[in-house]
N, C-alpha and C positions, 0 to 999 in steps of 0.2 A: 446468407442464411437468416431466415424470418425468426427470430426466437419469441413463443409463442405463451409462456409462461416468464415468470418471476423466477429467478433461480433461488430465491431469500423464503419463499413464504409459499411458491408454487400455483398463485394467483395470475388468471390470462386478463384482468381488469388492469387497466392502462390510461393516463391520459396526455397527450403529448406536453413537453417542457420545454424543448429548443430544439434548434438546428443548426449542424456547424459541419462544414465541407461534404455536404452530399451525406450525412447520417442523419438521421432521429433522434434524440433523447427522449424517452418518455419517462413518466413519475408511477409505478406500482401504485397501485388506488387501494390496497391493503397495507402495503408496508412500510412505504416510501419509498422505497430504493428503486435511484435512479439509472439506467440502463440501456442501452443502446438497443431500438429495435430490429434493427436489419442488420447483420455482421455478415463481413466477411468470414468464409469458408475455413475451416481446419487447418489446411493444406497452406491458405494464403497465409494463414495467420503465423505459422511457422517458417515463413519463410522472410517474413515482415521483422517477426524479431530475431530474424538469423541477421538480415541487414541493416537491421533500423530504419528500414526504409516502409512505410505506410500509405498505401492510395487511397483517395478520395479524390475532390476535386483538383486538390494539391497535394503534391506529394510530402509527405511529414519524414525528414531524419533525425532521427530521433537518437541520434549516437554522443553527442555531445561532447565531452570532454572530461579527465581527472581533474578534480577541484580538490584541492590542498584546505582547505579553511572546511569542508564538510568534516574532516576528522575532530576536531577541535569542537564543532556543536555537538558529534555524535561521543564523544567523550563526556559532556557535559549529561546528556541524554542515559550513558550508561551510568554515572553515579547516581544521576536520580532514581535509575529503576533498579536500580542493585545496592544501593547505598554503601558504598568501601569495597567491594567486592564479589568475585563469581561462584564465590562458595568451591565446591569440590569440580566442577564442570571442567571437562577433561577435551572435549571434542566440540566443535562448532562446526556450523556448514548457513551459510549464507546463501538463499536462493535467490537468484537474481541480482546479484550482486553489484552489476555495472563495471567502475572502473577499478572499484575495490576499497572506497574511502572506508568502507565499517567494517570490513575486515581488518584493514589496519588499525581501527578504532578499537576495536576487541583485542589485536595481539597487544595492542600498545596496553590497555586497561590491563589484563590478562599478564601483564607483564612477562609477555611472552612463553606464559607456561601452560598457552589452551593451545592446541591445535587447529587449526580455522580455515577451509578451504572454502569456495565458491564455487558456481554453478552459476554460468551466464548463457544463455542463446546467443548475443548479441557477438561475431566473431571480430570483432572490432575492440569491443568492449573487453572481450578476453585477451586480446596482444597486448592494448592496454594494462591490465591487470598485471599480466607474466613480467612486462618491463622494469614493471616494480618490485619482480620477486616476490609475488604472490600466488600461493597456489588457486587458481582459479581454470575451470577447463569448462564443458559442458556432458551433460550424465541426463538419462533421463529418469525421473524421480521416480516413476513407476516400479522400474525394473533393478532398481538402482536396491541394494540390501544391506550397505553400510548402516549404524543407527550409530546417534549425536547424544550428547546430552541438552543442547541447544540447538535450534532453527531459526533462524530468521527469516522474513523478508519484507525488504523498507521500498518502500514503493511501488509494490508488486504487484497487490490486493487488484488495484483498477483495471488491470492488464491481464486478468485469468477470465478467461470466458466461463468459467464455471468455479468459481471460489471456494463452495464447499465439498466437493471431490477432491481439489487438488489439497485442500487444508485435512481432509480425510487421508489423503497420501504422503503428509507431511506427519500427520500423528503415527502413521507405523517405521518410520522413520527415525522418532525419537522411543529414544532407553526409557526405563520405568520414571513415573514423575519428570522426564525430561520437558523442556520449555520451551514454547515459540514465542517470539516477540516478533509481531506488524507492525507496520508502519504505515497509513493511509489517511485519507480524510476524511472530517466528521461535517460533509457539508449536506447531503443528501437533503436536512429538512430545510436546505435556504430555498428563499422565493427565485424566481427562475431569473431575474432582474439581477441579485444580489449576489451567485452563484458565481466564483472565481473564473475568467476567461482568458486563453480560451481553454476548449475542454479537451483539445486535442484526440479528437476524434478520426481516423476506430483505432488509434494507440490503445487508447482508454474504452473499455466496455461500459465500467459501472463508476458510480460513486455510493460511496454507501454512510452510512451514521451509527457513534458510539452502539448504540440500542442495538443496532443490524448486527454489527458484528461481533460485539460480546454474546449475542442472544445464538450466534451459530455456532461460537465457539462451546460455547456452555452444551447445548443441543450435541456438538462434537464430542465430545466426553472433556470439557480441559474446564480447568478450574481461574478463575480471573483473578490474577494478584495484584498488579495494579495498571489504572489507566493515567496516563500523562497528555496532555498537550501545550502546544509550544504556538506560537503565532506564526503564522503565514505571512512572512515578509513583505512580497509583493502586495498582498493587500491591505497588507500594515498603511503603509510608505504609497501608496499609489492611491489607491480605492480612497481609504480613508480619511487623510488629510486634505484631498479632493471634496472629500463629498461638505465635510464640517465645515471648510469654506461657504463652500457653495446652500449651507443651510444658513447662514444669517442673511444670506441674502432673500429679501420679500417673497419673491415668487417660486425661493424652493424652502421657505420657513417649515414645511412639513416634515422634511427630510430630518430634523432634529428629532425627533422623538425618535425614528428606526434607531441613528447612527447613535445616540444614548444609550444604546445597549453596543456598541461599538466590542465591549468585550468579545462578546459573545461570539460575536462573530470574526473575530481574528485570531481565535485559538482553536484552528481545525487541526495543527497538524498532530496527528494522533496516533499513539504510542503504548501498545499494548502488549502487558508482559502475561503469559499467563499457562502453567502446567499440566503434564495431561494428571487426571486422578488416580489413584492406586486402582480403584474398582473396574476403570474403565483398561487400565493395563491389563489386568487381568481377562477381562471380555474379550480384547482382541485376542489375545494369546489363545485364549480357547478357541 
């Protein structure tokens, strides 16, 4: 499927950024946001995250495995965005959950007095999940009429072919003032050079930056309580300590001045808490 517009800003201006297994990426010449131009079909696409399985040139599985040590960052992640506590928040629902690290993250924080289920396509990912005595199944959010005090989903964002419908179908979802917290990256405005690899592509549709996605949530009717980020390991420890080498040396001397801002660029991974408005409750309701 040729997508022919910007799904952020609705701009068909485009100029290409990479290529990786038979995709496109191109850069929004409005907004930045970066984008896959040719996707697979609906039909593929859902059947791709039923198995973790991905075609291009190479086939991507993308099903992975339970990691035990993501609880223990995503604990860390929850006291910073809630400081002590989840207030009155009675129900949770985790979309796209995976193997279930933040659910468990949440019943543990939660001290086991929130209700927390999941919602996974991946049928792999969900045997996973249930072994551990979690309730995690798959519902389709459309038709689905339960509503949360809380929504999540941590690395999701890249993997929706259209992010502000589905984050529109995620706002009637949650109760009055109820809250979604993302989890995605803020690399969209890196140079195509710089830009964490690979991009695993057509996993991934988009990448997008702080700006992009507060600026749709806002437009969504939700209000921004706070944005966090954390560093990107692999480019921590790999990219980085590479390159700073590699800048005293004469003939890549240049490279000092980028990796000087070294920060900036290794705190993409990005963590955003933020509730829908009383006004906007009311809107939909009407």
């Amino acid at each position: 499927m040729r997508v022919l517009t910007c799904y952020n800003c609705g701009s068909d201006g485009r100029a290409f950024y990479a290529e990786e297994n038979g995709f496109s990426l191109v850069r929004c010449s409005a907004c930045g946001l970066l984008y896959v131009e040719e996707r697979p079909d609906d039909k593929e696409i859902a059947e791709a995250h039923k198995q973790g399985k991905h075609s291009g040139l190479k086939e991507l599985n993308m099903t992975g495995r339970f990691n035990a040590a993501k609880i223990s960052r995503y604990l860390k992640v929850l006291e910073d965005m809630f400081e002590g506590g989840l207030g009155t928040k009675a129900t949770w629902l985790d979309v796209g959950c995976g193997h279930g690290e933040f659910i468990a993250a949440v019943k543990e924080y939660g001290s086991g007095r929130i209700a927390v289920r999941g919602t996974e396509p991946n049928i792999h990912k969900q045997e996973s999940a249930r072994k551990r005595g979690l309730d995690v199944s798959y519902f389709d959010i459309e038709s689905h009429k339960e509503k949360y005090d809380a929504v999540s989903l941590l690395n999701v964002y890249s993997h929706l072919p259209d992010p502000p419908a589905f984050l529109e179908l995620l706002k009637k979802r949650l109760n009055p003032e109820g809250e979604i917290i993302i989890e995605t990256g803020d690399t969209a405005c890196f140079p195509a050079k710089q830009h964490y690899r690979p991009f695993y592509l057509p996993d991934h549709f988009s990448f997008a930056s702080e700006s992009i996605v507060v600026d749709m949530l806002r437009r969504l009717g939700f209000e921004i309580i706070i944005v966090n980020k954390y560093p990107s390991l692999p480019f921590d420890f790999r990219n980085i300590a590479k390159e700073v080498v590699k800048a005293f040396l004469p003939r890549y001397r240049s490279s000092l001045r980028y990796y000087a801002k070294w920060w900036r660029y290794t705190q993409t991974d990005m963590f955003i808490r933020a509730k829908v408005k009383a006004s906007s409750c009311c809107t939909s309701a009407m």
